[in-house]
Phi, psi and omega in degrees: 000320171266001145300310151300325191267335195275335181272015183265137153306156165349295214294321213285306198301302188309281195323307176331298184285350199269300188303318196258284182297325156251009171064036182270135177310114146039270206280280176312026183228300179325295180337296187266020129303322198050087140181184223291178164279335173265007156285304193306301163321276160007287157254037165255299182309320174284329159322290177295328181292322168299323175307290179328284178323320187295341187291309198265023145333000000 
């Protein structure tokens, strides 16, 4: 798992940990992004899919 986490940029990095590890919402995570909740979904999604992939290796 840190090694996955390790191929993520800073930004990448934050969200990740802000949604899943501190529980912060969606919304409340754009918000200290500063950007929309539907960018932010987005690059959550993408974010995971990449996660995925370092997996199916």
């Amino acid at each position: 798992m840190n090694k996955a986490l390790q191929t993520l940029s800073a930004k990448e990095f934050e969200i990740i940990v802000a949604l899943y590890f501190k529980e912060y919402t969606i919304r409340e995570v754009a918000i200290q992004q500063n950007i929309s909740p539907t960018s932010l979904f987005r690059m959550r999604n993408s974010i995971l899919e990449n996660l995925r992939k370092f997996f199916d290796k």
